[in-house]
C-alpha positions in Angstrom: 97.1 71.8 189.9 94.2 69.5 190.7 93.0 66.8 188.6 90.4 67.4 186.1 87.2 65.1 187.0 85.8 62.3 185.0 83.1 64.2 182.8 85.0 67.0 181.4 87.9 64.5 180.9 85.8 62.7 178.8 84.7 65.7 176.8 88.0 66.8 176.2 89.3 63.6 174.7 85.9 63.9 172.3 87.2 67.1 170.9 89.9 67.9 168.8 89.6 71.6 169.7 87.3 73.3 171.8 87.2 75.6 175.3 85.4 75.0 178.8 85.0 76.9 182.3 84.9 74.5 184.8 84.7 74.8 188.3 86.4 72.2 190.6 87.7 73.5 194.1 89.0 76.3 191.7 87.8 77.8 188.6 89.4 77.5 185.2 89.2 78.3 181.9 90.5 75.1 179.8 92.0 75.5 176.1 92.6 72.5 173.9 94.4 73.1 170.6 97.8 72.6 168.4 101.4 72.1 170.1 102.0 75.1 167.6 99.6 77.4 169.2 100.2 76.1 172.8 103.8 76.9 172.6 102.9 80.5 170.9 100.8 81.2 174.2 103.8 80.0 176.6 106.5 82.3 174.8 104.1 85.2 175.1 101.2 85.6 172.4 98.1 87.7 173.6 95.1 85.7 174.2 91.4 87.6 173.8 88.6 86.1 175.5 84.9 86.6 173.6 81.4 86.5 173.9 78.3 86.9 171.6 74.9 87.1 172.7 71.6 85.9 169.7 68.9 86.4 171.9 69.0 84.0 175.1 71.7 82.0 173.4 75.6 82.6 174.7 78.0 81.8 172.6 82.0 82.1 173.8 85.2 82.3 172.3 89.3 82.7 172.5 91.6 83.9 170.2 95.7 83.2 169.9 97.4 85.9 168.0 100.3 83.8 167.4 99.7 84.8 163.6 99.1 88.8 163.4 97.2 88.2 160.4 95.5 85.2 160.9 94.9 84.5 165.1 93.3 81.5 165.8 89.6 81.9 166.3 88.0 79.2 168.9 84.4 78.9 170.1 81.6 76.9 170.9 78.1 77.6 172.6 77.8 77.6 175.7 74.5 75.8 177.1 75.6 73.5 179.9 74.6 74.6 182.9 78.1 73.8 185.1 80.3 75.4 182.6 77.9 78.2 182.8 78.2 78.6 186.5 81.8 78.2 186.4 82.4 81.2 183.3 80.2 83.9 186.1 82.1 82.7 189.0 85.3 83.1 186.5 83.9 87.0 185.6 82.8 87.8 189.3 86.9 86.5 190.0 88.4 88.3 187.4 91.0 86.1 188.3 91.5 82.1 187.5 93.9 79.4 185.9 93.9 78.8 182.7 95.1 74.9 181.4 96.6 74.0 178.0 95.7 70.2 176.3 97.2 69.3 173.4 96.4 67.0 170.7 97.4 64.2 173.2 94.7 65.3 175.3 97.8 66.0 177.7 97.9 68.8 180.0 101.2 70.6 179.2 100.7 74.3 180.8 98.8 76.1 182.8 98.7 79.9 184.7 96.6 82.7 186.1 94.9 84.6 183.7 93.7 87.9 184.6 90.5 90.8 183.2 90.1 94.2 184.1 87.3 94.4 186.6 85.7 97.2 184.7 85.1 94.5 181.3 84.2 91.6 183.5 81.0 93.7 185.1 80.4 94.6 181.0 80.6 90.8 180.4 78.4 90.2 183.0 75.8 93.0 181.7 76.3 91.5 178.6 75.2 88.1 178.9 72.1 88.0 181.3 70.0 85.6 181.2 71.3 82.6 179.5 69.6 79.5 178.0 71.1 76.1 179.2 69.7 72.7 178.6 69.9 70.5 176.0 71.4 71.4 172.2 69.1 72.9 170.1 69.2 73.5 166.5 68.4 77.3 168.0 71.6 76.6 169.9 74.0 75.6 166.5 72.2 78.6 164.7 73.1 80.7 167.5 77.2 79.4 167.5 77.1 79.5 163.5 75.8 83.5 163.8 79.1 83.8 166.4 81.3 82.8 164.2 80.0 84.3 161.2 79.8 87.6 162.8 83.9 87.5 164.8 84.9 86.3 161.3 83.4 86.8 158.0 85.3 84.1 156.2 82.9 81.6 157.8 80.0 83.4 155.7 80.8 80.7 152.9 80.6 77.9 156.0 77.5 79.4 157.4 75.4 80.6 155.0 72.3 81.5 156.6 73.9 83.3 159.8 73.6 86.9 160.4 75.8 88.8 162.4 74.9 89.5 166.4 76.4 91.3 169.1 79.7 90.3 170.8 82.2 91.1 173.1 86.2 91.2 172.8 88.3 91.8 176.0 92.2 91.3 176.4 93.9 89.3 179.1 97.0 89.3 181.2 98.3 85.8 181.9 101.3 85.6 184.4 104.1 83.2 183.7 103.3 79.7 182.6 104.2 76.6 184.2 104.5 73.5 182.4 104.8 69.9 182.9 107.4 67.1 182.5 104.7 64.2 180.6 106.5 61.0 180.6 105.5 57.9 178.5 106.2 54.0 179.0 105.9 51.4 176.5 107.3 47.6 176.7 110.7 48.7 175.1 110.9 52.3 175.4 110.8 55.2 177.3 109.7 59.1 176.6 109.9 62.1 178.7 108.9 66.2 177.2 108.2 69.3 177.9 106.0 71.0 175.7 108.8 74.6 176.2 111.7 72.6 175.6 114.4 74.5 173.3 115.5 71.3 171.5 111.7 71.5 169.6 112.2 68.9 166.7 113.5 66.4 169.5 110.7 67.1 171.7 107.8 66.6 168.6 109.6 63.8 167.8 109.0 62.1 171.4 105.6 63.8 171.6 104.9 61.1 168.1 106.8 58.4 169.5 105.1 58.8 172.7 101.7 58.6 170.9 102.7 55.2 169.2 104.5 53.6 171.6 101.3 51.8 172.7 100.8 50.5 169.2 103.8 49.2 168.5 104.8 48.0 171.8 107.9 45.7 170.5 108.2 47.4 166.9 108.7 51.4 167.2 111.8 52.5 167.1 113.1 56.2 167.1 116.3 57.4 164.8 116.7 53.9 163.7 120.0 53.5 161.5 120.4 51.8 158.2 123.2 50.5 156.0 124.6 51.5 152.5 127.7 50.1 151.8 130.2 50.6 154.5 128.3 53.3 156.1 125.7 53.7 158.4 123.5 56.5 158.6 119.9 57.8 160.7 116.9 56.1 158.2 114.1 58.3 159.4 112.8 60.1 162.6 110.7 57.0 163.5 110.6 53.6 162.3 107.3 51.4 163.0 106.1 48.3 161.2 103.9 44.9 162.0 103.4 42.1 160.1 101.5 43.9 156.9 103.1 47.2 156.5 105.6 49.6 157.4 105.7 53.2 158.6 108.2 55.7 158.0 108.4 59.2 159.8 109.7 62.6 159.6 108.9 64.8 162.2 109.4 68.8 161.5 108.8 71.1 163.9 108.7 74.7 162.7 110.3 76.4 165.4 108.5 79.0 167.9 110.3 78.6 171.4 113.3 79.4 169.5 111.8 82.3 167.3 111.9 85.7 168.2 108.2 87.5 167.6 105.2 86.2 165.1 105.7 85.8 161.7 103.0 87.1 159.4 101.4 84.2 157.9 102.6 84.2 154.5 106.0 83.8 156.2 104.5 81.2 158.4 103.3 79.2 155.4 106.8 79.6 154.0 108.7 78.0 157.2 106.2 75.0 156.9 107.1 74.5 153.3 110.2 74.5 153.2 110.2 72.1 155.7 108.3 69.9 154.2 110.0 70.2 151.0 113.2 69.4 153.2 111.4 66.4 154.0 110.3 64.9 151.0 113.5 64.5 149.5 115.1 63.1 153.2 112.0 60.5 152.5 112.5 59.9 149.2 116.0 58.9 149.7 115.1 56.9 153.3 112.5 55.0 151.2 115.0 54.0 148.6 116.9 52.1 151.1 114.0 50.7 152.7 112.8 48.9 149.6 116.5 47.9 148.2 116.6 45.6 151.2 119.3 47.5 152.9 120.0 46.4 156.8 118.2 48.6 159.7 119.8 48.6 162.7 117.9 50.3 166.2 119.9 53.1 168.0 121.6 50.5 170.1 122.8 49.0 166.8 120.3 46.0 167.2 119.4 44.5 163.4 115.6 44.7 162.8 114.2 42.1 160.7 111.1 43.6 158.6 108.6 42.3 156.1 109.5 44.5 153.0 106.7 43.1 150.8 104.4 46.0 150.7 105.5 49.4 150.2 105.5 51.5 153.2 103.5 54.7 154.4 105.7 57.8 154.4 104.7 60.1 156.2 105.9 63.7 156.5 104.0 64.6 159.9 104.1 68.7 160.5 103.1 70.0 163.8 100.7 72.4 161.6 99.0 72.5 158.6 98.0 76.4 156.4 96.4 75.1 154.1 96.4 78.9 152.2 98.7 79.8 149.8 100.5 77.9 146.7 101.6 74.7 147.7 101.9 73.8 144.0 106.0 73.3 144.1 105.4 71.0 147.2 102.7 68.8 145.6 105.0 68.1 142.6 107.8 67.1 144.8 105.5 64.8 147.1 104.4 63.3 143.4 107.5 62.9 142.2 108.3 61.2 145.2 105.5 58.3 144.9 106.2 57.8 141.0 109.9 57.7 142.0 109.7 55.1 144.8 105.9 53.5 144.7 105.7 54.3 148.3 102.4 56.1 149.9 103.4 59.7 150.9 101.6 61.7 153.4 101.2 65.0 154.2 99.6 65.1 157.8 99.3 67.6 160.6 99.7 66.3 164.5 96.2 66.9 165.4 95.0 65.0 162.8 97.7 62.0 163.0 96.1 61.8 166.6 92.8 61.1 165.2 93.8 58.3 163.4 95.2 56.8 165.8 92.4 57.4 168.2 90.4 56.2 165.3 91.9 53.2 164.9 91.4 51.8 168.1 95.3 51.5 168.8 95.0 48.9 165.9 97.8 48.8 163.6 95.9 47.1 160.6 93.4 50.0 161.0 95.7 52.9 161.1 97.3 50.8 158.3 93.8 51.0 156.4 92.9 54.4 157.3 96.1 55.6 155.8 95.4 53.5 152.2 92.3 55.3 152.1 93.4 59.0 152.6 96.3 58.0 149.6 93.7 56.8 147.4 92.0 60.2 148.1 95.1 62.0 147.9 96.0 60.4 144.6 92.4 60.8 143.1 92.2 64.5 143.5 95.7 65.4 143.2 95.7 67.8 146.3 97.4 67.3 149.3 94.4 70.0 150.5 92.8 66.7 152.2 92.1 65.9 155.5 90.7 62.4 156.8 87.4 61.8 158.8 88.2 59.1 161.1 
């Protein structure tokens, strides 16, 4: 698989999700989304390419049925003039590789993907002549019709957008490979695969992996702690610097492992109930933080911390629904911060990433950044929040 160049590389890191068609000694469609998503496609989800046409304007799409009632819609308009090259030379193929990027801006997977000749020449027929250039407000208009028109919901987003034509087609993508990513920091090491069975250990080193150039001497993974005479695991990662500490637990709701697509009402359930399972494995890890009990690294090494502050507890989920009643977890997450005084979070990979990209690999600022969402979270009472970083 050769190396994607410079420009795109670039791109990608700029987006938290998006598509392009590139064309570098071989074509490709790339896909950049959720580890969730990512590992739906690898065990076997369909994928549906789209296209919608608002006069001159070309809009394009994906979708990943990994929820039967609630796929997850992807688009953006297409006006540069490369990528616009490289999605004919794709149609006129009918056959290319498609890459997966996650949050990490990693590439985990890739395969062929395959369309029917006979809905590559409609494609074609379909789009014509194309605008590229520059982006236009005629060119947002254009992408906010798309979206409007594949799915109503974003009527309330999009207001003013009126429905256009558009085009739907199925693919058939022949088995995925995937990579081994491994990670180096001063202290520690990481190595994952993004299809590995063992998923909560794996999302666990994917966030480790994302910190470990943060907290080069002071992140530690299933670090133990002492009460009484026994020693137990504290969290799923430990990391502090001189002003504040950070408390993790990873859950991973499992899709390697599951056999077909839940519905997403029973999707929204899994996540729940894993956070919920969290909470109270915070609540008590916290405890023991602030009572000044001993912490010991996995290679029973005593870590001296600065307990002054209360820490940031974070419950990080590889996905976030945020439909549904989530009332029975908000009371438990604000039970939990009048119980202990720490700062809970609720956070979702993707946007944990941001942060940190945010935060310029500075722990004072992810520090910060993290004050700021719980002074939001605690204003509003909602955990329905998300942070622009």
């Amino acid at each position: 698989m050769d190396v994607i160049n410079e420009e795109f590389s670039n791109e990608i890191k700029r987006e938290q999700v998006s598509l392009w068609y590139i064309n570098e000694t071989q074509t490709k469609l790339i896909i950049k989304t959720n580890t969730s998503s990512i590992k739906s496609l690898i065990v076997g989800c369909p994928l549906q390419l789209l296209f919608g046409r608002k006069n001159n304007y070309l809009c394009i799409g994906a979708k990943i049925k990994d929820i039967p009632d609630g796929a997850l819609f992807i688009s953006k308009a297409q006006y540069n003039f490369k990528e616009h090259e490289a999605l004919i030379s794709a149609l006129q193929k009918c056959e290319f590789d498609i890459l997966l990027i996650n949050e990490m801006d990693i590439l985990v997977a890739w395969a062929k993907l395959k369309i029917s000749k006979q809905e590559a020449e409609n494609i074609l027929n379909f789009i014509g002549e194309t605008y590229t250039g520059v982006y236009t407000k005629e060119v947002e208009y254009a992408h906010d019709c798309f979206c409007v028109s594949v799915e109503n919901k974003y009527k309330t987003i999009y207001p003013k957008a009126h429905k256009i034509p558009f085009i739907e087609i199925e693919t058939i993508i022949e088995d995925w490979n995937t990579s081994k990513v491994y990670y180096y920091g001063d202290n520690n090491y990481y190595d994952f695969k993004i299809n590995d069975k063992e998923e909560g250990r794996t999302f666990e080193k994917e966030i480790a992996s994302a910190l470990t150039n943060i907290f080069p001497t002071s992140l530690y993974k299933n670090p133990k702690v002492r009460k009484g005479n026994n020693i137990r695991e504290l969290t799923d990662i430990f990391a502090f610097y001189k002003y504040g500490s950070f408390l993790i637990e990873a859950k991973d709701v499992s899709i390697i492992n599951c056999d077909g697509y839940s519905n997403k009402a029973r999707r929204i359930l899994r996540i729940q109930n894993q956070v919920k399972k969290a909470i109270k494995q915070m609540t008590g890890a916290t405890k023991l933080f602030l009572e000044g009990n001993e912490i010991y690294s996995d290679n029973n090494e005593k870590i001296n911390i600065n307990r002054n502050q209360p820490p940031h507890c974070i419950i990080l989920i590889t996905e976030f629904i945020h439909e549904g009643d989530w009332g029975e977890v908000e009371d438990l997450l604000f039970n939990a911060i009048n119980e202990t005084g720490a700062m809970f979070h609720i956070i979702d990979f993707n946007e944990f990433v941001e942060l940190l990209k945010a935060s310029s690999g500075k722990p004072e600022i992810i520090d910060y950044n993290l004050m700021q969402r719980w002074k939001c979270l605690m204003e509003n009472h909602s955990i329905h929040i998300k942070g622009t970083y």
